[in-house]
N, C-alpha and C positions, 0 to 999 in steps of 0.2 A: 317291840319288846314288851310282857308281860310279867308279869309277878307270877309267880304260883309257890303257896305256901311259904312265901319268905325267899321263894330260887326265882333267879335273874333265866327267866326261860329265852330263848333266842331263835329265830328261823333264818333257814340258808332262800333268797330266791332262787328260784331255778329255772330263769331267764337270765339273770348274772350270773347263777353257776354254768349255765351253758357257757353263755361269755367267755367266762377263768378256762371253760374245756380245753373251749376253739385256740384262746391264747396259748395254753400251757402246751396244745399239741403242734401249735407252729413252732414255737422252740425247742422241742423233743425231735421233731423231723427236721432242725436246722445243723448247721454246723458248729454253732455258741459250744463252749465248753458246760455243764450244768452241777453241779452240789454230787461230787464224789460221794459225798456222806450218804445223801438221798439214793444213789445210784447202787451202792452198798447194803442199803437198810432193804430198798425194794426186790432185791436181789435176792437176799437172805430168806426175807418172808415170802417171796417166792418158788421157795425150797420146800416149807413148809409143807407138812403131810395135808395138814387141814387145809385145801386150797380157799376155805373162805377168807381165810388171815387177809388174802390179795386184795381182792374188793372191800375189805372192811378199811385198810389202810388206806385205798385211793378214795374212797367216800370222805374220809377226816382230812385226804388232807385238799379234794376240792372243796370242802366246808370250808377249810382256812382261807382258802385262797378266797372266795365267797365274802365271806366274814369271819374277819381276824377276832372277833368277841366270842367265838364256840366253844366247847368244851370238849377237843379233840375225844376223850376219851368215852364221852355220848355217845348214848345210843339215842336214848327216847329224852323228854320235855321234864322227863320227872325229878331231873338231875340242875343241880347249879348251873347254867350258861347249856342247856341243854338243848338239842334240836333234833330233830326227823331224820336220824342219819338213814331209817330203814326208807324215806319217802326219798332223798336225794340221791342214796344209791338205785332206787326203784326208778326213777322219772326223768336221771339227770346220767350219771355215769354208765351204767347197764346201755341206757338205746343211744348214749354218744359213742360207745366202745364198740356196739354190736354195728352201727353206722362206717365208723372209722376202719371197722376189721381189728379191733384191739380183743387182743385174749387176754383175760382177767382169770382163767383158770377155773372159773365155773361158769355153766350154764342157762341159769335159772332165771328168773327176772328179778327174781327179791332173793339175790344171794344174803342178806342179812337175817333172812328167815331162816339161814341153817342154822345146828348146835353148834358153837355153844351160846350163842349171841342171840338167840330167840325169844323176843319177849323180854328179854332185860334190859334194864335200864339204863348200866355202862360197863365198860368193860373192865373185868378188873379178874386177879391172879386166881382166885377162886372159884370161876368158872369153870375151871377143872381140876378133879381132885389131884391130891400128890402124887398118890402111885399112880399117876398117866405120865410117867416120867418125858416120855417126848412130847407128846402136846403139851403137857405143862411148861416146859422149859421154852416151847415154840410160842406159847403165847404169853410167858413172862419178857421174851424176847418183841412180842406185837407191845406190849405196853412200854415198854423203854422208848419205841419208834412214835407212838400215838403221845405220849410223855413230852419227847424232843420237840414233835409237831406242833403241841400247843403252844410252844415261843414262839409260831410262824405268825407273819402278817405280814400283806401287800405283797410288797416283789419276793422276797423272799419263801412266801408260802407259795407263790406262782412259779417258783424254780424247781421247789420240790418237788411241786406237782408234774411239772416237766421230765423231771428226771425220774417220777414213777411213769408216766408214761413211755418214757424213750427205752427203759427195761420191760416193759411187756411188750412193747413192739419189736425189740430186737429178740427176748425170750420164747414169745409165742409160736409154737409149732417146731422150735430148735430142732428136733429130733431130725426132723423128714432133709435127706438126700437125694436130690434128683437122680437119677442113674442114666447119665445119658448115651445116648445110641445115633451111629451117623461116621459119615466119611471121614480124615480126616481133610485139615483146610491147610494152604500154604502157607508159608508163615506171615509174609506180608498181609495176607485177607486177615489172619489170626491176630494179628499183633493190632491192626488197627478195628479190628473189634473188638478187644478187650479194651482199646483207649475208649473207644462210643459207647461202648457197656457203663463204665464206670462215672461216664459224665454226663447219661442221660439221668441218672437219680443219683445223688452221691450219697444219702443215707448218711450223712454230718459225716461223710470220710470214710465209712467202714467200707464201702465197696474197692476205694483206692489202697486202705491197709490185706482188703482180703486178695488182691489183686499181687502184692508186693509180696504176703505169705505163700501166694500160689506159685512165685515164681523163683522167689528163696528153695522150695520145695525140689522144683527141677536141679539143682545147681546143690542141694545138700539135703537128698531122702532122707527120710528119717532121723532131722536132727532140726527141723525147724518147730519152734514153740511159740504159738501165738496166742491162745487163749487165754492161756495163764495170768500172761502179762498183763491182762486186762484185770485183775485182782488187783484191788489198790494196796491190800498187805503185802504184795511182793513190790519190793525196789530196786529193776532194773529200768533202764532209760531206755523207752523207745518203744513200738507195738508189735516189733516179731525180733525174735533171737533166734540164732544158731549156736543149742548148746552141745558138750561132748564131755561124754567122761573122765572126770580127771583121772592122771596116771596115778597105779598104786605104787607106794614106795617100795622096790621091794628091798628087804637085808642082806645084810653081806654075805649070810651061810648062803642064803638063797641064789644069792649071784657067785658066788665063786663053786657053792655044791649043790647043783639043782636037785631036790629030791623031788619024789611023786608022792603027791596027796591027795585024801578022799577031803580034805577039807573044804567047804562051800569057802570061797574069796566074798571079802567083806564089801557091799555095796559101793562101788565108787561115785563120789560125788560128782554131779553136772558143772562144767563150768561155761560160761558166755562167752564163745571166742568174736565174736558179731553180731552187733544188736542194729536194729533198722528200724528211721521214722517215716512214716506216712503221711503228710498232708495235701489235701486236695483242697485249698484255699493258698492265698499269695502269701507270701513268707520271707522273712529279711535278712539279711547275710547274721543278724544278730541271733536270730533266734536259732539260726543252724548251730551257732559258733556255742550259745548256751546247751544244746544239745550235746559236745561235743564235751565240753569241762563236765557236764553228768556221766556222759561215757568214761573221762579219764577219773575220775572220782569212783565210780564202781570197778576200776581197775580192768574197763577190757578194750583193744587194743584196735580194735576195728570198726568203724561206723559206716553205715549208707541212710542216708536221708533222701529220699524220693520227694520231689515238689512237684506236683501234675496238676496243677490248677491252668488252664489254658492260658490264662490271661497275665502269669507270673513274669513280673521284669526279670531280666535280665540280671543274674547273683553273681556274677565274674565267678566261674565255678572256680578256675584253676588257681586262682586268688587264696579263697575258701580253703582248698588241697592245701595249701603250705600253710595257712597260717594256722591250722588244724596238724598239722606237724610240725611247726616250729615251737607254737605255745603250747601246746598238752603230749607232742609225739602220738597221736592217733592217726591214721590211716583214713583219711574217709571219700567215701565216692559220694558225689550228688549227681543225681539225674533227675532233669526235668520233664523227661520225654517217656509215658508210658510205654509208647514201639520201642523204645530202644531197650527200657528196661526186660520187655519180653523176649526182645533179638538176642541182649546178654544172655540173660537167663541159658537161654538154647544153644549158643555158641560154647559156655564152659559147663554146659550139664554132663555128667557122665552118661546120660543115655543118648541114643543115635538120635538123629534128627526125625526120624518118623515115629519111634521112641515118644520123643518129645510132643509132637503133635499131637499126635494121639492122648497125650496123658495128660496134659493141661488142660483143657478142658474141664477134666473131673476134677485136678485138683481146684479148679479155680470154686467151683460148687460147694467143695466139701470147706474151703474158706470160706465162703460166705457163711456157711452155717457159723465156721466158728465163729464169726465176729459179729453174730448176730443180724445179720442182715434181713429185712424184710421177707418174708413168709414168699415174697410174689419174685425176689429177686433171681432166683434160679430158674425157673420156668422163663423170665426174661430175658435170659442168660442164654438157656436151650432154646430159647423161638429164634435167635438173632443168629446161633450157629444154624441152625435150619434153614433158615432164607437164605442164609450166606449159600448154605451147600446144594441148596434149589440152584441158584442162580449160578453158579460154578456148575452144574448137569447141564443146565442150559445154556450155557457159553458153551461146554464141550461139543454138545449135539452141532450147536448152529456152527460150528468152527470143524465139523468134521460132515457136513451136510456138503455134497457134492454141486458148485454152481451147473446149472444144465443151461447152455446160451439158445435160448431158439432157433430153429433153424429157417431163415431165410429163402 
């Protein structure tokens, strides 16, 4: 630590920041729950027109995680508790992210060398004038997060950081849908590739939630909601609902004298007849049973809790079933077993059994996207239907190939 001009100047190493990286990104690709708030904040400014906002945010807050004495809102030394945030995001976050495959949403090596962050010394609301009413608003909004950031230290800035990196690695690339192409597969081949799909990477669960949305989807088109849910301003229980339109009332002229009208009817509101949890770790008759008192407390009348963790004891389901309708009146299914959940699915879908085959597949793709899954997950999704339907060609050939016995 140095004086300058009377300022407490301060430097990030960046051998320890590497350090804080490696940490924060094994807790980003684990299953731990991580700081909703961070997950929210990183989210937002991820929205952001200015994609520099991104990397400017994760530089500050591996600097905390670094050293707790920085001056989140630093850019350069010239400032009170000040440090090199353009050298730490140059030497330290850029080639860990460009390493790791993290999309930071710009591509440069010294993203801090863009406007408006160039050359100055911190960041503050003035950086851009008023009338830029969305960048300004966007990065009055980066300083409330750079603001909150500087209370971080130790574990707490290491959670942060976690949780910005676990939203660019779920955000990165969002867009792209694989579109896949190929036979379809039996159900049993089907069913138990979707269980070895989802438990060769779990992605802290989201493969076993995209899994659960993909199969809601057969059994209720166009009425399952998954993404949403993942907004923490919305309070429903659970990571996929099945919503429908409420009825509209209609009056009594209406019902006793129906007339015709050009009138547009007034948007009916969504309601959640079924919400469903997803974990892919062990799970205890307790935490279903709290899932179940949030279901009868938002007033809906249906639950499924899916437990697929391979190693999960034994929950006396049918135990769970009544005391989940004796103490709350809720309905609820648990399944432990991802086959079976995909056999359901296909057994009460309204579409045909070939129907089904055929279509799961893609829904399962276009959930991963929702729920953010790793950029690599779909393509690992479509290589494993591929081998599958390789090797099912070649069962058929060799099982239709005539034996010829020599002739003696």
């Amino acid at each position: 630590m140095t004086q300058s001009g009377g300022k407490k100047v301060l430097s990030v190493h960046k051998g320890q920041a590497r350090s804080m990286f490696l940490e924060a990104l094994a807790l980003a690709q684990g299953d731990d729950n991580l700081p909703e708030e961070w997950i929210a904040r990183t989210r937002r400014v991820g929205h952001a027109s200015n994609a520099t906002n991104t990397p400017l945010l994760g530089t500050a807050l591996l600097a905390k995680a670094t050293n707790k004495d920085v001056n989140a809102l630093a850019l350069q030394t010239k400032v009170h508790r000040g440090y090199s945030a353009r050298g730490v995001a140059k030497d330290v976050l850029v080639p860990m992210c460009v390493e790791h495959e993290i999309d930071l949403r710009t591509t440069g090596a010294e993203p801090l060398n863009n406007q408006p962050f160039f050359a100055k010394p911190q960041v503050i609301k003035d950086l851009i004038p008023e009338n830029k009413l969305v960048a300004r608003r966007e990065l009055e909004y980066l300083i409330q997060c750079l603001e909150a950031a500087d209370y971080l230290e130790d574990e707490s800035a290491v959670h942060a950081l976690a949780a910005f990196l676990r939203v660019r690695i779920e955000d990165g690339n969002k867009a792209t849908v694989l579109e896949l192409q190929g036979n379809a597969l039996k159900l049993p081949v089907l069913s138990q590739l979707a269980r070895d799909f989802i438990n060769v990477n779990r992605e802290g669960g989201r493969r076993g939630q995209a899994l659960v949305a993909a199969c809601l989807d057969l059994v209720h088109p166009g009425m399952v909601y998954a993404d949403a849910i993942n907004d923490p301003s919305r309070k429903v229980p659970g990571d996929v609902a099945i919503e429908v339109p409420s009825q509209p009332q209609a009056s009594t002229q209406e019902t006793i004298f129906p007339v015709e009208t050009t009138q547009p009817l007034v948007p009916a509101d969504r309601v959640v007849v079924l919400s469903a949890e997803a974990k892919q770790k062990v799970v205890t008759q307790s935490e279903i049973l709290q899932f179940v008192e949030r279901l009868a407390a938002a007033g809906i009348g249906k639950g499924l809790y899916v437990a697929v963790e391979p190693n999960q004891a034994d929950l006396e389901v049918s135990e769970l079933v009544k005391k989940a309708q004796e103490r709350n009146g809720i309905a609820l299914e648990v399944i432990t077993d991802p086959k079976r959940l995909l056999e359901n699915a296909v057994q009460w879908s309204p579409l045909s059994l070939g129907e089904c085959l055929e279509t799961f597949p893609q829904l399962l793709v276009q959930r991963l996207r929702d729920f953010h899954c790793g950029k690599d997950s779909q393509h690992e999704w479509g290589d494993m239907l591929a081998a599958a339907a390789s090797a099912h060609v070649v069962q058929q050939r060799d099982a239709e190939t005539p034996v010829i016995n020599p002739v003696r």
